[in-house]
N, C-alpha and C positions, 0 to 999 in steps of 0.2 A: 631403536625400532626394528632393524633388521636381523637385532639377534633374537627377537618372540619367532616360535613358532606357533602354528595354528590352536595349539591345544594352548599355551600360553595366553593368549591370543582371549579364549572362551575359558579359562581360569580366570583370569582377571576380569573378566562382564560375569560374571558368575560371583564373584568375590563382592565386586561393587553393588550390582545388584542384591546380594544380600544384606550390603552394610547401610546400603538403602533403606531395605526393607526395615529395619533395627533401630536407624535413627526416624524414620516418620511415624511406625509403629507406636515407639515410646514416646515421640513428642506428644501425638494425637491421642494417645492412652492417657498421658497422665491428663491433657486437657479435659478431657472426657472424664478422666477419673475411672473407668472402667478400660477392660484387655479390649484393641480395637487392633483386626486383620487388615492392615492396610495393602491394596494391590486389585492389580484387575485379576492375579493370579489368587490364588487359595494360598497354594504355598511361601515361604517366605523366602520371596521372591520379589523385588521391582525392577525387572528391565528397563525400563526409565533411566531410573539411576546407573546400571552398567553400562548403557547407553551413550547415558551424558560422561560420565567417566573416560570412557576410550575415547569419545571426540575430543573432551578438555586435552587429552593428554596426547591425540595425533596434531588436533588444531596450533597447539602451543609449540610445536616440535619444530618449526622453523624459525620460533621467533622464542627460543626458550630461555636464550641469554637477556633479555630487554623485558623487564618489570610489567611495563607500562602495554608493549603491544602481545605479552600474555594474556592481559586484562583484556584488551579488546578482542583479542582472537576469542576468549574465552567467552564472554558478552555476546558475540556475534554468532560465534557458531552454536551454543545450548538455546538460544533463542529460538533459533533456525528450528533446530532440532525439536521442541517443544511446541514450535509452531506447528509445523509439519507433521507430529505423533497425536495433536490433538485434534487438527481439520481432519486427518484421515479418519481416526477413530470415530469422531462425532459424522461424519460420513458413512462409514461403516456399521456403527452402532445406536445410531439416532438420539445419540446422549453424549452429555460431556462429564468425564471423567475426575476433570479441576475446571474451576471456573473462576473468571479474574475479572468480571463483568464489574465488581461493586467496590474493583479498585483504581486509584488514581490511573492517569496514562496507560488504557489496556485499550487494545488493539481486538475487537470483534470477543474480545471475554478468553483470548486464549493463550498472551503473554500482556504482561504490563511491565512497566518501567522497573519498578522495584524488584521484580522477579528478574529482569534480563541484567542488572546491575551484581544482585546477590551473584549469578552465576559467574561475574567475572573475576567476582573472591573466591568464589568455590574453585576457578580454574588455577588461581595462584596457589591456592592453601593445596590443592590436589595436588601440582606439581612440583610443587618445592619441598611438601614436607611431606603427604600422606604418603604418596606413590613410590618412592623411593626406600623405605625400609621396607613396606609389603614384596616390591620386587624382589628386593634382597633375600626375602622370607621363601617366596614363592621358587625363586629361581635354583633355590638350596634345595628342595624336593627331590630324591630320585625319580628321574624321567620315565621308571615304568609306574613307579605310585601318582605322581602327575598325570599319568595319563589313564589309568583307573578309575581315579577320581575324576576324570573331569567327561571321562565316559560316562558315569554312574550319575553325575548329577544332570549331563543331555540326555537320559534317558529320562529320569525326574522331571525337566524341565518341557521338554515334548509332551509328555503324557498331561501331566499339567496345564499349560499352555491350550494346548488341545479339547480339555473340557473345560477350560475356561472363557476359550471360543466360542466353542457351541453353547456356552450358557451366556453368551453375550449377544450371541446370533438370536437365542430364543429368545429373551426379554427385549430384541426388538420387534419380532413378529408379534412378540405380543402386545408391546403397544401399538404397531401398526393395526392390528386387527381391533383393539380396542377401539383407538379411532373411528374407524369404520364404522364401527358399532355406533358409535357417538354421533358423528356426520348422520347416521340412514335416524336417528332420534331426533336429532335438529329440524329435518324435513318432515319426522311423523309430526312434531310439536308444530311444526308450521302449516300441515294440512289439518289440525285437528283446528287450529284458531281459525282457518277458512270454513268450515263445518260448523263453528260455534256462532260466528259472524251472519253463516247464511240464515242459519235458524234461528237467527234471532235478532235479524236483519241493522245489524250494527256493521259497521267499517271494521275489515280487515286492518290491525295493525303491525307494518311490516317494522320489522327491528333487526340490526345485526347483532345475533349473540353466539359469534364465535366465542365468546373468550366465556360464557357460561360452563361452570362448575355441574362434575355429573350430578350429586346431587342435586344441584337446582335445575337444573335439568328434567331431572326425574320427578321431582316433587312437580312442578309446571305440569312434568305430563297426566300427572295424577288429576290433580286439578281439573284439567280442562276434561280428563273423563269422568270425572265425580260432574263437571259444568251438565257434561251432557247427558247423565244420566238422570239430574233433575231437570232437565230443559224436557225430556220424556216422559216424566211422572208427573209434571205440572201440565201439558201437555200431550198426550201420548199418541194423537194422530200426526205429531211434529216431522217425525220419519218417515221418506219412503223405505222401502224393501232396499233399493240397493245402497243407500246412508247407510240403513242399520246392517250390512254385511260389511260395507267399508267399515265400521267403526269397528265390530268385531275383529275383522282381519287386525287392524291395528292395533285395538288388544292384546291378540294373539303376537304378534310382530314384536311388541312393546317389551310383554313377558320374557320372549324369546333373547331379545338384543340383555336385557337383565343377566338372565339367566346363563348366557355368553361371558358376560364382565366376570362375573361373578364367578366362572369355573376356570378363567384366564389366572385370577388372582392365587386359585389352589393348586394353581399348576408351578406353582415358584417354589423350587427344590434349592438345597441347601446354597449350590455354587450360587444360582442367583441371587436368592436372601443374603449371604455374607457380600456378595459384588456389593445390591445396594447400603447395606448397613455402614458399609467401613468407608464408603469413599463419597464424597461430597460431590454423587453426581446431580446434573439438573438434564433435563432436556426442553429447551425450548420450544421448538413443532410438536410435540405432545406433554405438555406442560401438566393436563388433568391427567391423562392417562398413567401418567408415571408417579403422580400424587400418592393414586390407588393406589399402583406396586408398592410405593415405597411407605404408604402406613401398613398394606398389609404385611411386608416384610418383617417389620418392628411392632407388630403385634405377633406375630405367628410364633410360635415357639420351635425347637427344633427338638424332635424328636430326643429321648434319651437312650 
């Protein structure tokens, strides 16, 4: 360990993270059957994996002679790691990236049993067999070409990195504000049933319908103004003056929150379209809202 230096160091997270990218890429392609960019990044590129690489291989360095407490260093510390890379991000991004909800022994959907196991063969097979000829490989490089290259690809990997932030930062604002949108509907939909109730002197029916689909959502709202707009033709002295501007305003209001979703969805440029396509995210606190992203993603085409 004390004979990497820094640029060594970011060569091999750069090397692993690619061969990362290589092996999930091709697994998840050939599943798919179609080319699938796997990564939060664009390019091909999974920090993740360079990630878990350098820890298998610091974690294991004390215990490198002993089979058994490789395994466990190796178990213990990529779990940690995985744990800790997925609460931040689903923190920071309002989605999760993998989700391990729908598998045996998982912990909050973010490591399960099986995944924390695999990692402590991936720590033995890294240590004993991969790691040791790449070294070999790597460390044979003239130290100014080594260091060129490993310039060239942190400039790559910054720039990269960097819009793949801010396109992770936008498709949370944008479900954030979706919601919004959604929430101020729920309350119009529930003032329009008090309006239909009064006027037609029936019992307000209160209901919880969080988990209501925008669609049906929006069809409900349809509804109850289609209710009230025969509640008015069958009756037309039903409304006073100020009914019939609340009801307009909420027309107006209804359209608007529409016509909000609706420009949210066009506003999804390539880096987001390819984040949601390739990677098996979910978000649970905006569950509807990320629906829409993500059919509109996979319907949209990408310019030629």
């Amino acid at each position: 360990m004390t004979h990497y230096t820094i640029v060594h160091w970011l060569f091999f997270f750069y090397l692993y993270s690619f061969f990362g990218w290589c092996f999930e890429s091709a697994y998840v392609s050939i599943k798919a059957r179609k080319p699938v960019n796997r990564g939060f990044m664009r390019g091909p590129f999974l920090p993740l994996y360079g990630s878990g690489a350098m820890m298998m291989y610091i974690v294991s360095l004390p215990v490198q002679d002993n089979l058994l407490l490789t395994y466990i260093a190796g178990v213990i510390g990529a779990t940690a790691l995985e744990y800790v890379t997925g609460v931040t991000m689903e923190t920071l991004f309002k989605v999760r990236y993998w989700d391990y909800s729908s598998q045996p022994f998982n912990f909050r959907g973010q490591i399960c049993l099986g995944s924390s196991l695999a990692w402590g063969f991936l720590t033995i097979l890294m240590t004993r067999v991969i790691h040791k000829p790449i070294e070999q490989a790597v460390m044979s490089i003239p130290a100014s070409y080594l260091l060129y290259g490993t310039i060239g690809i942190t400039v790559y990997m910054v720039a990269d990195f960097t819009l793949s932030f801010k396109a992770a930062l936008d498709l949370r604002d944008m479900l954030v504000r979706m919601e919004a949108a959604r929430e101020e509907m729920l309350r119009m939909q529930r003032r329009l049933d008090v309006l239909i109730a009064f006027t037609n002197e029936e019992k307000e029916q209160k209901r919880q319908e969080r988990e209501v689909r925008i669609s049906e959502l929006a069809a409900g709202i349809e509804q109850r103004f289609a209710r009230l707009k025969e509640n008015a033709q069958k009756r037309p002295g039903i409304y006073g003056e100020n009914v019939r501007d609340e009801i307009a305003e909420l027309r107006a209001r209804y359209n608007l929150y529409l016509e909000k979703r609706g420009h949210y969805k066009e506003l999804l440029g390539f880096y987001k379209r390819d984040m949601i396509r390739n990677n098996p995210m979910v978000s649970h606190k905006f569950k509807d809202a990320f629906e829409e992203l993500k059919n509109a993603a996979s319907n949209k085409k990408d310019p030629q």
